[in-house]
N, C-alpha and C positions, 0 to 999 in steps of 0.2 A: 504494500500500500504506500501511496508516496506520499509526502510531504502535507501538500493540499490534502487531501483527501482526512490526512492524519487529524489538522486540525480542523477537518469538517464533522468527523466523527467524535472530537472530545467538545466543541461548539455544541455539537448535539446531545452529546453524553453530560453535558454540564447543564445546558437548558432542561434534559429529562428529570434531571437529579434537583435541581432548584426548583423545578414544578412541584414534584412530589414531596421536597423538604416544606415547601408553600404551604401544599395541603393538610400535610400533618400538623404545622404549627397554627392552622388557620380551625381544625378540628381539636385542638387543646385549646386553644383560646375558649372555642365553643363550650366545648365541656364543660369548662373551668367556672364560666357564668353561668350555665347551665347550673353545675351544681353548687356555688355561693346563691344563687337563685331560691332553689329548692331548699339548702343550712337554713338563710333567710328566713322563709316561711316558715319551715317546721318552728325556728324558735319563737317566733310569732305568734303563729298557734299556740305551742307553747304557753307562753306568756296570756292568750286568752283560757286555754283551759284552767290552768290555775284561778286566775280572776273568777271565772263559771263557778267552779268549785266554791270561791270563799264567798261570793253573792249567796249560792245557793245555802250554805250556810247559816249565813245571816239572817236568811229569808228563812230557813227554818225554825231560828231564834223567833222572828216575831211572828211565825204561826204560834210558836209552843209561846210565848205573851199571848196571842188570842187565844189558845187553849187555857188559859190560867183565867183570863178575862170571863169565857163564858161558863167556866165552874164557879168562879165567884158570884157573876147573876145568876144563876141557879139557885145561892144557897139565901133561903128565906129568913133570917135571921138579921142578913146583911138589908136585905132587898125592905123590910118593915124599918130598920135602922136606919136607912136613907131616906125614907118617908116621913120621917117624923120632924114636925115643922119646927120644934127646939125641944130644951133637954129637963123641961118641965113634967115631962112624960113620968111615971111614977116606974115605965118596964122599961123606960131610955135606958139605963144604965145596967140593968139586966142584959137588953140586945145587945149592947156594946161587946158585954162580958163573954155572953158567948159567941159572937160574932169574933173576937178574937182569937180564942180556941178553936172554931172553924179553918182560920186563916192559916195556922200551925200546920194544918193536915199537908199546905202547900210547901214546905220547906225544900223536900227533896225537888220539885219542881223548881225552885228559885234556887237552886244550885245550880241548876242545867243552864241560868240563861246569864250572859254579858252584865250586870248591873250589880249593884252594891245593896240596894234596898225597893222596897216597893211598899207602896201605901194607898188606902183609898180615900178619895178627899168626898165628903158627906156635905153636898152644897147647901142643904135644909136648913141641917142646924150647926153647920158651919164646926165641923169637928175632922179631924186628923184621924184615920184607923191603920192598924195595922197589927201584925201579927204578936207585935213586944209594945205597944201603946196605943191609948186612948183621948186625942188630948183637942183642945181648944183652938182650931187654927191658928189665932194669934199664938196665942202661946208654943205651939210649935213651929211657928216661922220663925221669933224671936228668941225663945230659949233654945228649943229642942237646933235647929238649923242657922242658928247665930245668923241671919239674914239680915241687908240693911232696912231697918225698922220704914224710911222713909220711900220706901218700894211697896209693902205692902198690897196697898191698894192694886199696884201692877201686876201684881205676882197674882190676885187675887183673879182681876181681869183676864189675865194670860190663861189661871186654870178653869175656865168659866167659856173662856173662846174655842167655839167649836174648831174654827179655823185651824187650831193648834192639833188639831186630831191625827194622830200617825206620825206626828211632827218632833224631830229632837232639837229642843228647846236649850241652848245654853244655861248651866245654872250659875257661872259667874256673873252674870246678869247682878243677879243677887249677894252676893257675897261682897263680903269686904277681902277677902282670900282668894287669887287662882284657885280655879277647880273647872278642871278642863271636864269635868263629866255634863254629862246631857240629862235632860227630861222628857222620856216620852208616854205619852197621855193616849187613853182609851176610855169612850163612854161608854161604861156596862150599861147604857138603855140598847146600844147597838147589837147587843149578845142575848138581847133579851125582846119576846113580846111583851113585857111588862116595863112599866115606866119606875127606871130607877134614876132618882137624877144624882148623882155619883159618875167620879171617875175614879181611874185606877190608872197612877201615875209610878212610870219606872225608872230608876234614875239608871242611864247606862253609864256603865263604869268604860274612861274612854280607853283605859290600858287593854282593858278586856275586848275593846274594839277592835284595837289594835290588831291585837292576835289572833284573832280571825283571821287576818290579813298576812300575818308574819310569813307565809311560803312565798309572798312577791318581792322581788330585788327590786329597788326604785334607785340602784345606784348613786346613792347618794343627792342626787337633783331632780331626783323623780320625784311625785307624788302622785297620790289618787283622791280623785273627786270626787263626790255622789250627789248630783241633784233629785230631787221629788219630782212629782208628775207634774208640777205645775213648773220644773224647771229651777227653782231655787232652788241655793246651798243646802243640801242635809246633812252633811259632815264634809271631812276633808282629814288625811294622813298626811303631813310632809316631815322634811328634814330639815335641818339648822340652815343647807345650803342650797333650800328648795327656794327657786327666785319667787317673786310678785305671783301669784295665781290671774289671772283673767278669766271667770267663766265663759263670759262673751265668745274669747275666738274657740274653744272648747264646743258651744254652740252653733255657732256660724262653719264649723267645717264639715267637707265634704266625704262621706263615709264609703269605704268599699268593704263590703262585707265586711262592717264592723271596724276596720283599720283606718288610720289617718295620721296625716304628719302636720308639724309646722315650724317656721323656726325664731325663735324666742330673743333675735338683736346676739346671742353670743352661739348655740349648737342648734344644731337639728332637733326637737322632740318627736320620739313615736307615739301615738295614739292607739291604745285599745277601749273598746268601747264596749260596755255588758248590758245590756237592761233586766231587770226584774220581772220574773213573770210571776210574781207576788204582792207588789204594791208599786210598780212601775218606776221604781225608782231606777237613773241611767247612772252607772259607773262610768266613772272617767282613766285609764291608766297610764299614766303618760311618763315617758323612760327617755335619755339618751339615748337617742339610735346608736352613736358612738359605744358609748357604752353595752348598752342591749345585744351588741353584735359582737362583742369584743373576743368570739373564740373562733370569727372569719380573719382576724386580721393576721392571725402567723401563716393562714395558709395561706392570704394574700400574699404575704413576704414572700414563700417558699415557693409560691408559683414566679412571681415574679422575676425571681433569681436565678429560678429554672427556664425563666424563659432566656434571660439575658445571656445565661452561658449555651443554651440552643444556640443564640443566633448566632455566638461565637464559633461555637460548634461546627455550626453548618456553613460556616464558610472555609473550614477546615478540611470538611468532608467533602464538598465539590472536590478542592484540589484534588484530597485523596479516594475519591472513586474514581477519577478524572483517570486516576494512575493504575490502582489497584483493582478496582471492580469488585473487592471483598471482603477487604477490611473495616470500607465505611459501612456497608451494609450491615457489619457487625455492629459497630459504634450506635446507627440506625436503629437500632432492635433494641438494644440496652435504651438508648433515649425514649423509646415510646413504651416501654416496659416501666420506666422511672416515671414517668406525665402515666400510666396505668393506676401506680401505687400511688398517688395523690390523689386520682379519684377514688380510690377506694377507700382512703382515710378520709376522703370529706364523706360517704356513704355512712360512715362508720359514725360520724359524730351525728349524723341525721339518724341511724339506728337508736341511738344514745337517748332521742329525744319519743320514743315510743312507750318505754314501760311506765310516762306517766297518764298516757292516752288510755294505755291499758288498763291503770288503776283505776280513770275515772268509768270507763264501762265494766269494771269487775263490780265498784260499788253500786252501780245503778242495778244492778240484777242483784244483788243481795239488798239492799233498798226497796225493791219491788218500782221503780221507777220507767221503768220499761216501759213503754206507751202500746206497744204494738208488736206479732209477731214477725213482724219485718223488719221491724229494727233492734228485735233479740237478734235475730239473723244478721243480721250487718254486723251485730258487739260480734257475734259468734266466731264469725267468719276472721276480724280483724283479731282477733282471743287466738284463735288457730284451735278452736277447742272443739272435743270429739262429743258431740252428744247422741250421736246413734244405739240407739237399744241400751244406754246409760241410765241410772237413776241418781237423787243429787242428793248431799244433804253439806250441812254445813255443822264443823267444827271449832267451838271457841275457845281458847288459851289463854289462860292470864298466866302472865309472865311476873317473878318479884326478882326485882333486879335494884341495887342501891350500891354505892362506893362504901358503905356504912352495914355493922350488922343488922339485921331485920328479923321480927320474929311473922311467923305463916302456922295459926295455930298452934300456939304455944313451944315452935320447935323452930331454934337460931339456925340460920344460913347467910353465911358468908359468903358477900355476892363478890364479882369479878371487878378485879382494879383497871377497868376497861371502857373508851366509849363507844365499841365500837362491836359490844353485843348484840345488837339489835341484830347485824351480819350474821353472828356466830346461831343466832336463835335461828332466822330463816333458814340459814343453811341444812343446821337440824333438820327443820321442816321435809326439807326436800330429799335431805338423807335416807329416813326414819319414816314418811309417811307415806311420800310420793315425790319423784323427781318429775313429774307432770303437773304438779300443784300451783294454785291459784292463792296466793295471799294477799289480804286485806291488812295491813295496820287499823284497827277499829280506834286503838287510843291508847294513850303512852307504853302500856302494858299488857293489851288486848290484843289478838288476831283472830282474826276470821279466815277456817280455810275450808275452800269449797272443794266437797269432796265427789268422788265420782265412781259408781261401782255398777259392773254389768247386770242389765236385767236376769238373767237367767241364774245367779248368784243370789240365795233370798238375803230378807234385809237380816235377820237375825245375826247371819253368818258375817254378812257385812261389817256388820255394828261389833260384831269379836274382833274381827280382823282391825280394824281402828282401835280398840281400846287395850288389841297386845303391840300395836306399830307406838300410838303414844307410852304406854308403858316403857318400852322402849326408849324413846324419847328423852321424858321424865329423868329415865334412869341415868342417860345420858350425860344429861344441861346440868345435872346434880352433883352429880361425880367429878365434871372434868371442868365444868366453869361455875359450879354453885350457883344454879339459876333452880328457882323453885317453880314448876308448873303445875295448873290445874287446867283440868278441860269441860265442854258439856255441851255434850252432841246432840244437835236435831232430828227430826224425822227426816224418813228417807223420802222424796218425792219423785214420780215420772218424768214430772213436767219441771225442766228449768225454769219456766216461765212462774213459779213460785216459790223459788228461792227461799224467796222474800220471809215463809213463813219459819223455813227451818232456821234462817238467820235469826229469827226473835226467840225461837224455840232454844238454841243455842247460849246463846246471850243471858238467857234466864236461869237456862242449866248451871251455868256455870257458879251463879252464884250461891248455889247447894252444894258445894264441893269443901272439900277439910280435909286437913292434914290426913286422914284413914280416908278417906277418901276422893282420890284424885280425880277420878272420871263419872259424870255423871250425865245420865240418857234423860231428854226430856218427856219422853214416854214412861219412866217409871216415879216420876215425881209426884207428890202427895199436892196437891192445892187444897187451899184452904178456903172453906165452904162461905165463908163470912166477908168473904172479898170476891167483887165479880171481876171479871175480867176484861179490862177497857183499856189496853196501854197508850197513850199518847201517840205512840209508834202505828198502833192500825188504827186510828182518829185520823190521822195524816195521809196513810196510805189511803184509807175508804175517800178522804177528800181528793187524791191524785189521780186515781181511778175512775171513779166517776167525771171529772175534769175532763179526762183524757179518751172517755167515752170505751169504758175496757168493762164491757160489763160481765165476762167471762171473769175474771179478777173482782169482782165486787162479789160473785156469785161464789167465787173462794174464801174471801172476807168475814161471810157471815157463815160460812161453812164453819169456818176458825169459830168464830162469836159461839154460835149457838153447841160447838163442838166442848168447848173448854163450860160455858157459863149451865148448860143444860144436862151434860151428860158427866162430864167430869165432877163440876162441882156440884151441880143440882143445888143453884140458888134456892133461898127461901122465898117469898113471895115480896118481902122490902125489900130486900137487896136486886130484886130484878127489876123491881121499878126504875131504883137508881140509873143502872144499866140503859134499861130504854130508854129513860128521861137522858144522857153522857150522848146515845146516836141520834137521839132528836136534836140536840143542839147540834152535833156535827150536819145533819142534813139542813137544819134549819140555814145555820150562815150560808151553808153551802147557794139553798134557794134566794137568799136575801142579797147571792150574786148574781143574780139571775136581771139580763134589765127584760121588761114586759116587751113582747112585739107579736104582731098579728100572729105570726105561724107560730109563735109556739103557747099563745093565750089561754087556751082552751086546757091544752097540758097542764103551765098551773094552775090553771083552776083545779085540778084534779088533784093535784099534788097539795095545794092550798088547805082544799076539802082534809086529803087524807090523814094532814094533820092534827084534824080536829079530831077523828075518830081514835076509841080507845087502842091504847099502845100493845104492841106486841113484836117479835120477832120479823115476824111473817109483812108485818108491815112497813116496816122501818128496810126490808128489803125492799119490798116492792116500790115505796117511794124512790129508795135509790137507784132501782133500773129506772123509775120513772124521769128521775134528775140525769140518769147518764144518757139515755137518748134524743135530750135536749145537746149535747154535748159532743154524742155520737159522729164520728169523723171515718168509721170503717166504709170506706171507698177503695176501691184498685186504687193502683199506682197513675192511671191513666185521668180517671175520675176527678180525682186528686190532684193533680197539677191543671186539667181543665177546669176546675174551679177555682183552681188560684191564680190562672189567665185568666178567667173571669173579674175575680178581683181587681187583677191590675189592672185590667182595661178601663173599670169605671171607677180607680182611686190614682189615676198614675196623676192628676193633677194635684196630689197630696204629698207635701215635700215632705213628711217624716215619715212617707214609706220605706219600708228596709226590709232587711231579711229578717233581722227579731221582730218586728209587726206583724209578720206576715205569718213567722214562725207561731206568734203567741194568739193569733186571730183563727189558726187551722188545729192550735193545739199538739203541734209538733214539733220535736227538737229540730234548732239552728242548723246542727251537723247533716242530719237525716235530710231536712230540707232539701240542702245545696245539695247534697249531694243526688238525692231521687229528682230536684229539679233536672241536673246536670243532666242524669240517665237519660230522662223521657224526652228533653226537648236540644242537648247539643248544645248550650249553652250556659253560661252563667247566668242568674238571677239576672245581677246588675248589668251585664250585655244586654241583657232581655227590655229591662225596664228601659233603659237608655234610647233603645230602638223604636220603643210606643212614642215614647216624649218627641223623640225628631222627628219621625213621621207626622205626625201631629201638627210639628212645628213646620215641617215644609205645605201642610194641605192650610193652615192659617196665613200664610204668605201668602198663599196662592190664591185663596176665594174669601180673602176678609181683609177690611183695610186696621184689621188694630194696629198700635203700633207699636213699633216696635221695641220701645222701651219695656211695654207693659208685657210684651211674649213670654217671657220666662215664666213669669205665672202664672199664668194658662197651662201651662206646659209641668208643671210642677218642680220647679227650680227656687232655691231660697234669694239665689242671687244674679243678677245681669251678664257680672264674669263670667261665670259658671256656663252659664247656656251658651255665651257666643262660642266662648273654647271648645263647649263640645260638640256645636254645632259647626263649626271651624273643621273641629275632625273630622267630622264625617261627612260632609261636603266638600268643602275645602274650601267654602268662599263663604264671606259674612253672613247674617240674614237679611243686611241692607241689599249687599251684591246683589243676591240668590231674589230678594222680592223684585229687582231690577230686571233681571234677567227672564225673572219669571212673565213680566209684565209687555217686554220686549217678543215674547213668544206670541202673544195672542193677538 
């Protein structure tokens, strides 16, 4: 070959080789955003499940405050004591008395919730109640609450204003002392068909707020907001170097499923955003992005560096393929094998970001929160969990673990000089029970573990085989890390879709357990005839269920009710009263959320009626099928999102439409939503809804002279920007251009 020819062929051999170097480096670039894209997100998410979680929380708090609210209008002692026009009464001071040993009953109850104290204020005859005093308003603003005397009046005003209703009321207000705690206020006439004019005021402890909260990083310059329905401040969390709050731009920004940004004169802020499907109240979460990101930024580095020595590289490797034909090819392989193992490490920190996905659907199916059997199948599916020809029950653990001796039953165990048992416990778990096991942390010392055993296996045998794996266990944590365990196991159930019951069954177990005996079956447990059985826990689920329109799960409910209260305990005839008097108030608020409208009129009427008629079992179910087919949402898939095009078609000019309106209007979770939206129609929500709005906005350019200032809200836009940029996009020309143009044609 000569000469010419020689450098026609490495001309070309150098051109092939640079092409192909091109495209590798032009397909790691890809990646690389590709997957800081996808890190991004997940810890986003991220960042909102948590949030979900501690709302959901909260919002449990102030159900169990209504659940305390509507036991106390209940009890007649209180409800004749609030009637009484002052304390002239010759049995005043009798009701008082006992109305305060009534109150006692609640203790364990007001340990469960956020707050320092609780009291009810007696607007009649102007007296202060509570479970440790009896006293004279005055006298308990100024003595008992060392209050400044010349507020009074206001204070008096403030507990008297409905307006304050649901509301956490500042009480440095009043004080001559900091006291970052709040007041929030419920009218027991609201819990009640009877007229009690009383409230029942809770002072929330803000430490205890706090803590709710404590699994969010706010980095330091973060904070979280909460507004009420009507958009004002309800609390707020910051830091010593959290700058100036603005609610306003918090407001006025633009949401994409739930996310948003802005930036604050010094860093970027991220925005997460929760609503409340409890009392409507919107969280605010807002983080350095900088921050918030901070476990992308080595892999930036490392890409970076990696890219810079490529390019080095590859001007090395022209020459030397130029020459050799097979040495760079080698060099070649090793470099995209190197750009291989950095995508695989950013996969890995995206993996990192799933077991707490997993815990929030392990709890909702021990919860019973499950709306539907579709969306057990979706947890199922994301779970990797085998439920074919399976039966379920759940296992509960308390754990005693301290740096310090402790006694468990009169018998010392010297726990482990370690923080880092919690590890050593799970691991057990998975040792000793099942290395396929499903754990719950229930609370500081408690675990929940869902258990799984083949049907063709009976349960008897079952429930051995669990109580020689824990023994086991036990024998274990005792021996080699001095951790003291008890257990106490559920019933075994078919249906996953009722968890829900063996986890309370479990939960209850456990607390019959003693040093002689460590494991205990909630099937062999003695109840006690003189207490019915109503725990706060199925008040909430019968209210979630019905909500969620799940009347196969309601039909479980009172399965439960009338299984423990009829057959087990075989109530006496007062104490069953009590009982159905506990689920008539749960149904009652239940209807009292109810607003009236032609289609479903008729229904309460009937529900209305059936309250009046004498109490029983049999009826307090039927009203609550009758409440959940008001509520009733079981449609296909298909149904289902043509209803919610429906929807938007006649709400898209409503600017606080979102995916949690939408979610909280069909009675479906957020997650479930997007994602069965995604399925059925190939888009996102928000693509979806953007698409109505412009269409819209092109057919009013077209055959209407509004103008054009005023389009955006027509269109359902909060703001002017907003619409033209996005009308911008998707055209590409103004709406001034676009009505010009439009006008030019005809």
């Amino acid at each position: 070959m000569d000469r010419s020819s020689n450098s026609k062929f490495m001309r070309n051999l150098v051109i092939s080789y640079s092409t192909i170097l091109l495209i590798i480096f032009l397909m790691g670039v890809n990646l690389y955003n590709l997957s800081i894209k996808n890190v991004g997100n997940e810890i986003r998410n991220q960042n909102m499940l948590i949030l979900q979680n501690s709302v959901k929380t909260l919002d449990r708090k102030f159900r169990t405050m209504d659940a305390l609210a509507g036991q106390v209008a209940t009890n007649s002692n209180i409800i004749h004591l609030a009637n009484k026009e002052d304390n002239t009464d010759k049995d005043f001071y009798l009701l008082a008395l006992n109305a305060k040993n009534d109150l006692a009953v609640f203790l364990p109850t007001q340990n469960m919730l956020p707050i320092e104290t609780y009291f009810i204020y007696l607007q009649q005859p102007g007296y202060i109640l509570s479970f440790s005093q009896f006293e004279d308003t005055s006298i308990y603003y100024t003595g008992k609450q060392n209050y400044k005397a010349e507020l009074y009046v206001d204070w008096l005003n403030m507990m008297n204003n409905q307006q304050n209703y649901r509301q956490l009321i500042p009480i440095e207000t009043y004080k001559d002392t900091v006291s970052p705690n709040y007041l929030y206020i419920l009218y027991l006439k609201n819990f009640s068909l009877r007229n009690i004019p009383a409230t029942i005021c809770f002072e929330i402890d803000k430490v205890k707020l706090e803590d709710i909260f404590s699994e969010i990083n706010f980095f330091d310059t973060g904070y979280l907001f909460a507004a009420d329905s009507k958009g004002n401040k309800a609390f707020q969390i910051t830091h010593e170097k959290t700058s100036e709050i603005n609610p306003d731009i918090l407001k006025e920004l633009e949401f994409d499923n739930s996310f948003s940004s802005y930036h604050d004169g010094k860093q970027e802020m991220f925005i997460t955003r929760v609503e409340s499907d409890y009392n409507n109240w919107t969280y605010y979460l807002v983080q350095p992005a900088d921050a918030s990101l901070y476990s992308l930024e080595q892999y930036r580095n490392v890409f970076i560096i990696t890219i810079l020595i490529a390019i080095g590289l590859g001007f090395l490797l022209i020459v030397l393929l130029s020459r050799t034909n097979v040495k760079p090819i080698i060099l070649l392989d090793n470099q995209l094998k190197d750009t291989i193992t950095k995508q695989k490490t950013l996969e890995e920190v995206i993996k990192t970001q799933k077991p707490i996905i997993q815990r929030s659907y392990l709890q909702r199916i021990m919860e019973g929160s499950i709306s539907s059997n579709q969306e057990l199948d979706y947890a199922v599916q994301y779970l990797d969990f085998n439920v074919e020809d399976q039966r379920f029950s759940v296992l509960y653990v308390n754990t005693y673990v301290n740096q310090y001796e402790i006694s468990v039953d009169n018998s010392v165990v010297i726990s482990p000089e370690t923080d880092d048992y919690r590890q050593v416990i799970i691991d057990a778990f998975y040792k000793y029970i099942d290395d396929h096991l499903f754990v719950l942390q229930a609370s500081e010392q408690g675990y929940a573990l869902l258990l799984s055993s083949p049907l063709k296996v009976d349960k008897v045998t079952s429930t051995n085989e669990v109580k020689k794996k824990f023994t086991q266990l036990h024998d274990y944590l005792l021996e080699n890390h001095s951790i003291w365990t008890v257990a106490g196991l559920g019933n075994w159930n078919d249906d996953l879709m009722v968890t829900w019951k063996s986890y309370q069954q479990a939960s209850q177990a456990v607390n019959y357990t003693s040093r002689k005996k460590l494991f205990v079956k909630y099937s062999t447990l003695k109840r006690d005839t003189n207490q019915y059985y109503y725990p706060m826990e199925i008040a909430m689920q019968l209210t979630n269920f019905i909500k969620s329109g799940n009347e196969s799960q309601i039909l479980e409910i009172f399965k439960v009710i009338n299984y423990e209260n009829t057959v087990v305990r075989d109530l006496p005839i007062n104490m069953m009263r009590y009982l159905l008097s506990d689920i008539r108030n749960t149904l009652l608020k239940i209807r009292f959320d109810i607003e009236l409208t032609e289609d479903n009129s008729k229904l309460l009427s009937k529900i209305d009626d059936s309250f009046n008629k004498p109490r029983s079992l049999t009826l307090c179910e039927d009203i609550a099928i009758d409440l959940c087919s008001i509520f009733d949402v079981k449609t296909s898939n298909n149904e289902i999102i043509s209803n919610i095009k429906d929807y938007i078609q006649e709400n898209y000019q409503d600017p606080s439409i979102s995916l949690t309106k939408i979610s909280t209007e069909f009675s479906i979770s957020e997650s479930y939503f997007s994602y069965l939206f995604k399925e059925e129609t190939g888009e996102n929500f928000s693509v979806y809804l953007e698409s109505i709005r412009m269409k819209e906005a092109l057919r009013l350019l077209d055959t209407t002279n509004i103008p054009i200032s005023d389009l955006y809200e027509e269109v359902g836009y909060n703001n002017s920007n907003t619409f033209r940029r996005v009308f911008k996009k998707t055209y590409g020309v103004s709406p001034k251009v676009m009505r010009e143009q439009l006008q030019s044609d005809k």
